[in-house]
C-alpha positions, 0 to 999 in steps of 0.5 A: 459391093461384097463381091468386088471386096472379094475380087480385090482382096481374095477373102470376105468382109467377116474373115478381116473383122474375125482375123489377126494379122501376121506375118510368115517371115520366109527369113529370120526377120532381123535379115531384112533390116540391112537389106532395108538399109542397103535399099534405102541409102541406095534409094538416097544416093542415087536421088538425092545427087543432083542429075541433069533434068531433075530439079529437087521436086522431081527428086523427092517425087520419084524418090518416094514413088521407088520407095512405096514400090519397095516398100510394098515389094518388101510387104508382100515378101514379107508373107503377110497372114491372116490367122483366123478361127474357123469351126471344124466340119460336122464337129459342131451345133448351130442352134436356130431358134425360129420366131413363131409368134403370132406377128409372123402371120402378118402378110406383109411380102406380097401375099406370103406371111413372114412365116411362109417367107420364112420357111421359103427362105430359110427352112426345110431340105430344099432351102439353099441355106438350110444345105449350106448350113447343114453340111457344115453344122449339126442343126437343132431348132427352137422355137422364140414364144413363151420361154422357148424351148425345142421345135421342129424344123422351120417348117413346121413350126405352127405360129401362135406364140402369144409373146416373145422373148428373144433373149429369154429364147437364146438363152434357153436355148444354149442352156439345152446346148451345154455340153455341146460345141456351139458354133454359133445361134441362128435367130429368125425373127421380125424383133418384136420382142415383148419382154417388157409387157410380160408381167415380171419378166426380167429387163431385156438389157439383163438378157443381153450381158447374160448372152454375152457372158456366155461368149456365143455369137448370135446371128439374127435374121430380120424378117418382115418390113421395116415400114408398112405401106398401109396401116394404122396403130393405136399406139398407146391408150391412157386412162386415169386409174381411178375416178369417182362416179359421175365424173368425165374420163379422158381418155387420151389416144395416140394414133400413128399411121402410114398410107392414110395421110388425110383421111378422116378416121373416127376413134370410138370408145365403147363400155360394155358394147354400148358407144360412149364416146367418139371423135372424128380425127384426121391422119396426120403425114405419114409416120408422124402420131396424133393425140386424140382427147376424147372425154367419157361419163363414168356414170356406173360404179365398179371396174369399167373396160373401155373399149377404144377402136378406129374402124379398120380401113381398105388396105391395112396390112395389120387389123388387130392394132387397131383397137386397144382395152383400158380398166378404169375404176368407177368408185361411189365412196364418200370422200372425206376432206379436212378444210382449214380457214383462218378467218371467215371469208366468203371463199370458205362459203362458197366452196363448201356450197358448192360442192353441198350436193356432191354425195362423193365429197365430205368436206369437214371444216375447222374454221378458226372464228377467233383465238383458240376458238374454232368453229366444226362443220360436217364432222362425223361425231362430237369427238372429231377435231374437238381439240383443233387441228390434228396432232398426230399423223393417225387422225391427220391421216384419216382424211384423204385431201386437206384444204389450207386456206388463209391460215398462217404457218405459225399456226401449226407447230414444226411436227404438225407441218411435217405431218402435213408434208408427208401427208402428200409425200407418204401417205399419198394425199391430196393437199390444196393450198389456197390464196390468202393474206396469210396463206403461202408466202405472206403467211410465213410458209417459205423454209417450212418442211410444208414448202418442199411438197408445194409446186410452187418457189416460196420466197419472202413477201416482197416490201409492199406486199400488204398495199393491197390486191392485184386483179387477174384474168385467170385463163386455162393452160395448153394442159389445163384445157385438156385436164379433168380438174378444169374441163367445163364443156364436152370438148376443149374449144368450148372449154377455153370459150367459158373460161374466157367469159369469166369474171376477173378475180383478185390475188394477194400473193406472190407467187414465184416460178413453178418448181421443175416437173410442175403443171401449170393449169391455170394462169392469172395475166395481170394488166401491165405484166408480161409474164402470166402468173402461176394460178393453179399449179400442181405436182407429183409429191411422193405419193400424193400430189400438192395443189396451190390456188393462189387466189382469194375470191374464186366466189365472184364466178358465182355472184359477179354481176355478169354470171347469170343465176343459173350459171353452174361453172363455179360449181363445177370446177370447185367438184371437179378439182376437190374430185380430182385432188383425192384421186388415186389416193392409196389406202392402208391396204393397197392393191397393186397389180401389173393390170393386165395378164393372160389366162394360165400366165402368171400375174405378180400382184403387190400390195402394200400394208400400213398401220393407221400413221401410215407406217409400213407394217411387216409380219401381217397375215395377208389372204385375197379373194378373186372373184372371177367374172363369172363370179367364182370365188378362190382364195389367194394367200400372201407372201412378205417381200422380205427385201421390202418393209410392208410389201406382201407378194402373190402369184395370180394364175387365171383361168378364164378371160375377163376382169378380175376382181381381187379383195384382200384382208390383212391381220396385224396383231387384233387389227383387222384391215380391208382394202378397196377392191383392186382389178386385173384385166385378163385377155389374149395379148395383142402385143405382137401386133403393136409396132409390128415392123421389122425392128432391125435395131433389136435385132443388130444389137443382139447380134453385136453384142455377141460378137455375131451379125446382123441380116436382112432377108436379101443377105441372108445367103451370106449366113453360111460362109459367115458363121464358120469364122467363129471363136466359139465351139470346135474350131481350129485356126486357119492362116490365109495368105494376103501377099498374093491378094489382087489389090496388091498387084494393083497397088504396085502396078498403080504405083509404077504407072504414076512413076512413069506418067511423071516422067513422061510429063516432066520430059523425063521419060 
């Protein structure tokens, strides 16, 4: 196609998109307007009187095929120019940075690697690129992993980067080309860039306006296949960050593939080499991801690297995407939870009873028995909440979840309620609100600053509200099947089975639509309704979450007629929603960390410091350990984030692979702070592997943002004969002739010939 534009308009695509046009007038160009006018009124005369044969149409027909062949006659005498800038001979630098990442060894032309392809193609005294460019252009290479730098020829290039970073690359690369006149940036690459898995790397899209300030065109090469025959990925592995012992994991995983259409994979999850958990799954269509569940025990305390991997199949043209690590931290601490009850009710017993043997789990309760007389249970000591429910943000903030039961807003003042919002909101808790005939809505909560973090509409009680309950069938979501908080068997079709069998409960609220960004994970069908009520909702509030239940009498799924006595499902849901409620919660020391890095690479760790109301605190002295996982020990210090209150930053640079262990003491005033133990994972980045396909759409935008081009390995020919138009270097302005271009000629020849053909069907000719 390029070819023939080139036959009928004498010069190449690039120098019309590089050129302005012009026009050499070969006489003062106020000349020609009489000789246009003269042209014209002749042209009006002489078709324009009427003539024996021609009828008015014919007239204006050929009047204005003779007018389009003058005017055309007129443009080509006009001497019509292209002024173009084309980089002067040997004066300037191509750079050509060469992707020598691992991702280049993948052998997907035949049985040649990108980078053979590559050398073969592009590189060395033998490639006819590397002569066309050479005789043109001083040549400098570098190289696109780490953070670039020079390299040797193509050639020679060895490829074991661990990342790239193309932007990162070019832009070190025309720092070490300042001073010099610079043509132009030759990138080679497959455009699997990893910028955004290299721990504080700055955002791509930053690069990119970076590069195109500087105003040198970029253009790139795209090696590699834009879809693989063969090959399966596991594109992404999720796992919560931490739970308590003895609890499930879900480990969810989406799988992608092409070539495997059918066929049945098992996806295996390992701890420690030992197989924990697997499921036999079947390949969706081709190019289409599937979402594997697949739910683990967390039975040993401390950091767990899970291990999750399907088999490599006959013919996969990339093996190392095929298995992913994830940490989870297994904790054995004891939580602590501050129940409220209003009145007594069975709900309150049944609750506390089933969660009595759970050694992770203290539920501390304040049960109101009467006016202004309140009735402990399971408190630490004789002075925790002696004077009823908390009153400052220090002992409220104490307790990592709190469980609101049939208790009226009225009972708490206005500050107490805004404790209880930022309890969620800033400190990061987790809030359970339960059904009740004072609780939510009927207990006056609508418009309190509490209602905010709920994930539920609270509207006024609706008038006869009070005559009496309403009974539901309470089943799980699509979400709730597969959510940890109400999981009761190994897999989700049992799990939907039980919940079925369950007994009818009772609700007295009315409960209004689930807020934006809410989960639903249980809901109550009532009979007569269409609409499903909203049971168990949750959402994600500041850094805390807030959960509602919007029902009284979760006790009848252990003592309903139709339970038998050994039936444990009450029990566990109630362990496994309190567990999952004060999940995550942050403590006044916490460790942040990007969770993963690679051996002498440095790993930015963050860690947030507050005083005991949870405010964030500056000017603390802040030291960590690190313990490796052979068990030597280094110290780490911390520097205050000064743009950021009660954010302290370091460095870590590891020296070996493995988990590492990070435990952090900070010093404000006389107060002493330990954190938890926070983990990062240090392992050969496997980046390179994942979405491992040509990315053509990286690769053109670098290429139009800076004015450059973008080349499939079987264009790459035109690289040459391109980069000389360039406004960037050492160049000087050619104006190329277009009067004389073929498609002009052809233009007028067409034009005369329909003349003619008209007259010869109108009997003129």
């Amino acid at each position: 196609m390029e070819a023939l534009f080139e036959l009928l308009f004498k010069y190449r695509p690039v120098v019309f998109e590089r050129g302005s046009l012009g026009f050499d007038w070969p006489v003062p160009w106020m000349a020609l307007i009489p000789l246009a006018l003269v042209a014209a009124v002749a042209g009006a005369w002489f078709y324009g009187r009427p003539q024996a044969g021609l009828s008015q149409r014919d007239r204006w027909v050929l009047g204005g095929l003779r007018v389009a062949v003058i005017a055309m006659v007129a443009a080509c005498l006009a001497r019509p120019v292209l002024a173009v800038s084309r980089a002067i001979e040997q004066r300037n630098v191509v750079g050509i940075v060469v992707d020598d990442s691992r991702s280049m060894r993948i052998a997907d032309h035949g049985t040649a690697a990108r980078g053979d392809y590559a050398h073969e193609v592009f590189g060395g005294a033998d490639s006819a690129l590397f002569k066309a460019l050479a005789e043109k252009f001083q040549l400098r290479f570098f190289r696109a992993s780490g953070a670039g730098g020079r390299s040797e020829v193509l050639g020679d290039t060895p490829l074991n980067g661990s990342r790239t970073h193309l932007a990162t690359s070019l832009l070190r690369a025309e720092e070490e080309l300042a001073g010099a006149p610079v043509a132009g940036m030759v990138l080679i690459s497959d455009g699997a860039d990893n910028t955004s898995s290299m721990p504080g790397a700055t955002p791509m899209l930053e690069q990119l306006l970076a590069l195109r300030a500087r105003q040198v065109p970029v253009y790139a090469i795209g090696v590699g296949s834009e879809r693989f025959a063969r090959d399966i990925e596991l594109s992404r592995v999720e796992v919560p960050g931490t739970v308590l012992r003895e609890a499930s994991i879900l480990v969810e995983v989406v799988l992608s593939q092409r070539g495997y259409a059918g066929t049945k994979v098992p996806v295996v999850v390992e701890d420690s080499g030992r197989i924990i958990g697997s499921r036999d799954v079947a390949l969706p269509k081709d190019g289409e991801a599937t979402v594997v569940r697949i739910r683990v025990p967390a039975s040993e305390k401390g950091a767990r690297l899970l291990k999750v991997r399907v088999p490599v199949q006959n013919g996969e043209m990339v093996k190392e995407n095929n298995e992913r690590d994830a940490v989870v931290v297994v904790s054995d601490r004891r939580e602590k939870i501050l129940y409220l009850e209003g009145e007594p009710r069975y709900e309150l017993k049944f609750i506390r009873m089933a969660v009595e043997d759970d050694k992770n789990l203290q539920v501390v309760t304040l049960l109101r028995s009467a006016k202004d007389k309140f009735l402990r249970l399971s408190v630490d000591d004789s002075v925790e909440l002696s004077t009823g429910f908390p009153k400052t943000r220090e002992e409220l903030f104490a307790y990592r979840g709190i469980i609101l039961g049939s208790v009226e807003a009225s009972f708490f003042t206005v500050d107490q309620l805004r404790m209880l919002s930022d309890f969620v909101g800033v400190r990061g808790g987790g809030l359970l609100a339960l059904g009740g005939r004072r609780a939510l809505a009927e207990g006056g909560y609508a418009g309190t600053p509490l209602a905010d973090a709920l994930p539920v509409e609270l509207g006024p009680p609706p008038p006869g509200s009070d005559s009496g309950a309403t009974e539901i069938t309470v089943s799980p979501t699509a979400a709730g099947v597969l959510h940890p908080a109400t999981l009761l068997a190994p897999n989700d079709s049992s799990t939907s089975a039980l919940w079925r069998q369950m007994p009818a409960l009772t609700t007295v609220n009315e409960i209004g639509r689930p807020k934006p960004g809410a989960t639903v994970l249980l809901e109550g069908n009532v009979e007569g309704e269409r609409r499903a009520r909203p049971t168990l909702t949750f959402q994600r509030y500041g850094r805390g979450k807030a959960i509602v239940f919007a029902t009284q009498d979760s006790w009848l799924w252990q003592m309903h007629q139709m339970v038998p006595v050994e039936d444990q499902r009450h029990e566990t849901f109630w362990r496994q929603l309190l567990r999952w409620q004060v999940s995550d919660v942050p403590s006044r020391v916490d460790v942040a960390a990007t969770g993963e890095g690679a051996v002498n690479e440095g790993i930015p760790l963050r860690i947030v410091v507050s005083d005991s109301a949870y405010v964030r605190t500056n000017g603390a002295s802040v030291n960590a350990e690190v313990v490796a996982p052979g068990g030597e020990v280094s110290k780490l210090p911390f520097d205050w984030a000064t743009d950021r209150d009660g954010e302290y930053t370091a460095l870590l640079v590891p020296g070996v692979n493995g988990v590492h262990t990070v435990n952090v003491t900070a010093v404000v005033g006389k107060d002493t702070i330990r954190s938890t133990s926070g983990y990062v994972r240090v392992a050969d980045p496997t980046a390179e592997f994942f979405g491992a396909e040509m990315r053509p759409s990286v690769l053109s935008q670098f290429a139009e943002e800076t004015g450059g081009k973008f080349y499939r390995t079987s264009e790459a020919s035109r690289l040459a004969q391109d980069i000389v138009y360039t406004t960037s270097g050492a160049t000087e302005v050619q104006r190329l002739d277009l009067w004389d271009m073929p498609v002009n000629f052809a233009l007028i020849l067409g034009v005369l010939g329909a003349e003619w053909l008209y007259r010869r069907r109108r009997g003129l000719a």
